[in-house]
N, C-alpha and C positions, 0 to 999 in steps of 0.2 A: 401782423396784428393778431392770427390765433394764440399767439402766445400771452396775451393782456386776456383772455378769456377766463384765467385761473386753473386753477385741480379739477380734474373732472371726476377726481376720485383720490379721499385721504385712506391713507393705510395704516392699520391699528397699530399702537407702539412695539406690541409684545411680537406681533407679526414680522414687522418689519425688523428690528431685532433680530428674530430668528432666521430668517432667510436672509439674510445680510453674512450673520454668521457662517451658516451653511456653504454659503457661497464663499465666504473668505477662508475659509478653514484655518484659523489663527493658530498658530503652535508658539512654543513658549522660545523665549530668543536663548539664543546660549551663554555662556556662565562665565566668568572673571574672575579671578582672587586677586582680593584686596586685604588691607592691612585693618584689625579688628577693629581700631581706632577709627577708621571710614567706613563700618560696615550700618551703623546707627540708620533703623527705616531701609534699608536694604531688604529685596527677598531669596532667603537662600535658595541654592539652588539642589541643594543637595542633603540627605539625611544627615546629620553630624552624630559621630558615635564617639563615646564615651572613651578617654583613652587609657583612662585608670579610676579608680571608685573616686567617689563625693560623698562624703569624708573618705580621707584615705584611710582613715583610722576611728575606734572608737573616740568620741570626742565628747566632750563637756558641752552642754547649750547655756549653760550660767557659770556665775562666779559662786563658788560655793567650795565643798565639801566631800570626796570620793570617798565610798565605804560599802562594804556586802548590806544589802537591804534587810537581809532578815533578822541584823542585828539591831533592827529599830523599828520592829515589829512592838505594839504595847506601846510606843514612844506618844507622850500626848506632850499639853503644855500643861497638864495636869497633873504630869508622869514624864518630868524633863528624865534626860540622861546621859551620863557625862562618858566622852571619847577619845581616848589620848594620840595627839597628833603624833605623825610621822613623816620622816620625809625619803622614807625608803618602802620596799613593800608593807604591805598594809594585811593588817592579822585582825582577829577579831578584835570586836569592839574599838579598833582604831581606826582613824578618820585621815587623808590628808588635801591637804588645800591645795586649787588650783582653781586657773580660768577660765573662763569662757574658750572655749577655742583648745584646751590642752587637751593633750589625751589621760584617758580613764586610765589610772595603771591598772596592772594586772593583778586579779581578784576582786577586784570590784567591781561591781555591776548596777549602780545608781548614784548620783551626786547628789546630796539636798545644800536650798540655796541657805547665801550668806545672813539673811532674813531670818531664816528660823535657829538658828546657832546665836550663843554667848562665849565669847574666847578668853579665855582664863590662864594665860601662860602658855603650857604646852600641850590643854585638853580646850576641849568646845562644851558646851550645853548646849544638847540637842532635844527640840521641843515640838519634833511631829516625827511622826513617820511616814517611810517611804516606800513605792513599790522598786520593781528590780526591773532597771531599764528606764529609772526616775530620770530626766535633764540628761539625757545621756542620747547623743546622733550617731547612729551605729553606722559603722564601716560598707559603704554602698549606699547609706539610707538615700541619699540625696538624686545619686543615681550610680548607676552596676557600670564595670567597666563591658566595654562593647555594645552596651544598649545605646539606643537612637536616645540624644541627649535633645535636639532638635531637631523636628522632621524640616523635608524639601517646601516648599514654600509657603516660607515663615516669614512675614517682616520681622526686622528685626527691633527690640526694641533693649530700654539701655538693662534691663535686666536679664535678655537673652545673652548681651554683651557679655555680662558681670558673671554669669554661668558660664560662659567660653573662655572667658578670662581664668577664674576656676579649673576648667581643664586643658589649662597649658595650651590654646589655640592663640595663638597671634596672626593666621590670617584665614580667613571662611572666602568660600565659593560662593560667591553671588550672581545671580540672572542680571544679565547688561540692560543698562536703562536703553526702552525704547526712546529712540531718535521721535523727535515729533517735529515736522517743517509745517510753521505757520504764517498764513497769507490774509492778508488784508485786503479787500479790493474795495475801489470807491474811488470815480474820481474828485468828489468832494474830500478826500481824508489828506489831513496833514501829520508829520510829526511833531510831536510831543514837543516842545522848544520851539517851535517854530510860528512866525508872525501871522496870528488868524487873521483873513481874510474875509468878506462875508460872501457867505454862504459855506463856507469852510468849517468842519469842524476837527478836533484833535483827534484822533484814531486812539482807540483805547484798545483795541481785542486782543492785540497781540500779547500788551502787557496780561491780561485776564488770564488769556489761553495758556503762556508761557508758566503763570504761576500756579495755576490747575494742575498741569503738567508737573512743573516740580513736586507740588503736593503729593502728587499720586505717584513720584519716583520716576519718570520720563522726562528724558533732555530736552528741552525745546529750540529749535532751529528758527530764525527769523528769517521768514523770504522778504519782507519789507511791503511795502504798499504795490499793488497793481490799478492800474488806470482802468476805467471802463472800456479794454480794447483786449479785444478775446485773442491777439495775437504776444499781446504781454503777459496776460492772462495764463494764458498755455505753456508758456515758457518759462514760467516762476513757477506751475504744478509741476512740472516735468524737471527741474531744475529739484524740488521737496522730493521727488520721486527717487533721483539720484545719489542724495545724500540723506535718506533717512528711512524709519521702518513704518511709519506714517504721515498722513498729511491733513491737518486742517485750514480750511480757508474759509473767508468771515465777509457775509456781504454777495449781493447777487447773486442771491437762489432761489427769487421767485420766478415768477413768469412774467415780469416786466420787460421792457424791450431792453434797457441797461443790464437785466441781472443774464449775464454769459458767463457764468462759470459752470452752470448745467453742460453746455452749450461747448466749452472748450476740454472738460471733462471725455465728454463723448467721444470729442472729435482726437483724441489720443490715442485712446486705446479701446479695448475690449476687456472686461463684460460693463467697462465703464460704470454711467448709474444704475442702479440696483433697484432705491425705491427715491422717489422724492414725492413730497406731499405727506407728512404725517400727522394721523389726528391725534394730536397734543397740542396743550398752549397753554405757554406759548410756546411759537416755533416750528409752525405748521412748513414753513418752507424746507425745512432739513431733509438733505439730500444725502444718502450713502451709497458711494461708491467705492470699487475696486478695480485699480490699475496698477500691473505687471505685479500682481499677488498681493499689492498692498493696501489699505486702509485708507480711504480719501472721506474723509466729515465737513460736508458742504454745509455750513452751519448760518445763521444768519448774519445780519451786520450790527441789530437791537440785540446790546451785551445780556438782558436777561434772558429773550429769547435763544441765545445763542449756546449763552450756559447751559440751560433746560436740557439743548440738544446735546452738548457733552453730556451731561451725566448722564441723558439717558441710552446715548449710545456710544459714545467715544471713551468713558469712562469706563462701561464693562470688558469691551475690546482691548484698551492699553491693559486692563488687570489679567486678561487670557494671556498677551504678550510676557508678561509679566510673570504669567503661572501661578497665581496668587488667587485666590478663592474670598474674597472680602465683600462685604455688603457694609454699609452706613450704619454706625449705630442708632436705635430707634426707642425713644419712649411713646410710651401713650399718656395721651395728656386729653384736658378738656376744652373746645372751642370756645371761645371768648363772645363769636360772635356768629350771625348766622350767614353764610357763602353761598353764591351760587357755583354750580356747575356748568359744562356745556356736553348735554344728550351728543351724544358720540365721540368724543373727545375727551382726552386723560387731560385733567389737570393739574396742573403741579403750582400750589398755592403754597407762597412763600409766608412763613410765619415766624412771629417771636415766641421762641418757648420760655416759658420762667415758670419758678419754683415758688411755692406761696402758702407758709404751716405745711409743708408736708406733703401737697399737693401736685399737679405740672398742668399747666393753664397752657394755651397755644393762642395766641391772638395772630388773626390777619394781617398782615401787612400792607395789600394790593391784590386786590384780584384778577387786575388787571395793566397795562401796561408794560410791553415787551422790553421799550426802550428809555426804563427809570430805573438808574442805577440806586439809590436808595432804598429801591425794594429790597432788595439782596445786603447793604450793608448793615437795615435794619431789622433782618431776619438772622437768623440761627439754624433755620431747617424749614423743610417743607413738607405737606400734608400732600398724599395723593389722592383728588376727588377722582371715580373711576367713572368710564364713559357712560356708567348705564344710571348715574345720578341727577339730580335734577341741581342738589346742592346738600348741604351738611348742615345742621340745624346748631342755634346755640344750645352747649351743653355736652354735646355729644362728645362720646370719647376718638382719637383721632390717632394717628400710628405718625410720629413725628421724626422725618427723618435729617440726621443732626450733620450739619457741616461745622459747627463751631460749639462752644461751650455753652451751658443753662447758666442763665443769671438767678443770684433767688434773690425776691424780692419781698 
């Protein structure tokens, strides 16, 4: 029964956090090659150098005109001047056409666009002038051969692609997705398809966790549901343990007499749990531990609370695995409305952010309630009230940190 007594003590987020880490000493997983065509959101693993210049050559950026600049020095539209085409080297006062993408011939040293030109047979009227070096992408500009074209961990995204594709790479070193084995426990939880019962509800976490996971580039492993029986319990972490580089499990991590995954945590290995009890909320039950060097996120079984707990601590971890240095994109924006807070606890108040004339507004969603999934499907990002707040007043500007896109309204 001392266990139905509660926390006798929550540990600050940023604390627990760090000594979590310290103790886990996370290093980055090692590296794969793949085919550039799979590498989309991938983080490389390695510097990518250049294997010859971007452009390879001086090159044209418009469709226009090649010609020495100083011959259209004085050139206005007040002061046209006429340039007789060519289609072999180019001498004074003569001009020849080419496109986007050609190369500059030689002796010339600026292109003016098709815009400013009149074609008249086999001369143009030219009606501006130009500097030297005018629409013209020089040979390296883009990038020098041997320089780092892309540094080591980079997601990738389709324009780092289209640049690799550029220098003849068809397949990049990428850091292997962390493994994640994901556990359910409750013996009220059924599968998804399956005939509810009462008191029965549908298990949802796994799907949650699994596509977190994807999101953030880690596999997700399905250990499937565990009974409230710490000997099934133990044997599904230990089974994640096996087959993967870490483990979350959802459900029995308070200090209820049913919640034993603290409990079968412990009873496996060493330095086991780490911290449980964190002042955050929601999610104050979140437990981190460490068995046989790996990452165990006791998280809750209330999907929002449980979230909370990834991002705040499963999320930083899988990105060290990952070697990846990333934070949430963040606007600031103004409250809608006025929030409390809770004196010693971080909270993570989920919010709409929307855009309005030019502005970015952040309205509340719930301040409260761990286990209402409509908090989360009708927020966009969340405001962090910090422990030492009473609450955030209407009006105030707020640091919104975004999992999804701003609507503007």
């Amino acid at each position: 029964m001392a266990r139905l007594k509660g926390f006798e003590k929550l540990t600050n987020v940023d604390d627990a956090l760090q000594s979590f880490l310290r103790k886990l000493k996370p290093q980055r997983l090692d590296s794969e090659r793949i085919p550039l065509h799979a590498a989309l959101g991938r983080v490389t693993a390695e510097d990518i150098r250049a294997k010859y210049n971007l452009p390879l050559f001086d090159r044209s950026a418009v469709d226009g005109y090649a010609l020495k600049a100083k011959d259209t020095f004085g050139v206005s539209a007040f002061k046209p001047k006429i340039f007789k085409l060519t289609k072999d080297e180019v001498h004074e006062n003569e001009a020849k056409e080419l496109w986007t993408g050609n190369p500059v011939p030689e002796g010339t040293d600026s292109v003016v666009m098709l815009e400013y030109t009149k074609k008249f047979g086999d001369k143009i009227e030219l009606a501006t002038s130009v500097t030297p070096g005018r629409n013209v992408s020089k040979m390296g500009e883009d990038v020098t051969e041997g320089n780092v074209a892309i540094e080591a961990g980079i997601r990738l995204t389709p324009h780092h692609l289209s640049l690799l594709a550029a220098l003849g790479e068809t397949h990049v070193y990428v850091v292997r997705k962390p493994k994640v084995a994901i556990l359910a426990t409750g013996s009220e939880l059924v599968e998804l398809g399956n005939k509810l019962e009462p008191g029965k509800i549908v298990e949802t976490n796994r799907l949650l966790f699994s596509s977190l996971c994807m999101e953030l580039g880690a596999e997700p492993l399905n250990l499937g549901i565990a009974k409230d029986d710490l000997t099934e319990i133990t044997s599904k972490i230990q089974e994640g343990l096996e087959h993967a580089d870490a483990v979350i499990t959802t459900g029995g991590t308070s200090v209820g007499y049913p919640d034993l995954v603290p409990l079968a945590v412990n009873q496996i290995g060493k330095p086991g749990i780490i911290v449980h009890g964190v002042a955050i909320r929601p999610g104050m039950p979140t437990a981190l531990a460490i068995l046989k060097g790996k990452p165990v996120f006791v998280l809750s079984g209330n999907p929002v609370a449980a979230t909370v707990g990834f991002e705040a601590f499963t999320r930083p971890t899988l990105l060290r695995l990952l070697g990846v240095n990333e934070v949430r994109p963040a606007i600031e924006a103004k409250l809608t409305r006025r929030v409390a807070g809770a004196l010693g606890r971080r909270v993570f108040l989920r919010v709409h952010a929307f855009e309005r004339n030019g502005s970015f507004f952040a309205e509340p969603v719930r301040a409260t309630g761990s286990g209402v999934l409509t908090t989360m499907t009708k927020a966009n990002g969340y405001v962090i009230i910090p422990e030492n707040r009473e609450g955030i007043e209407e009006g105030e500007s707020v640091m919104v940190h975004l999992f999804s896109s701003i609507v503007r309204e």
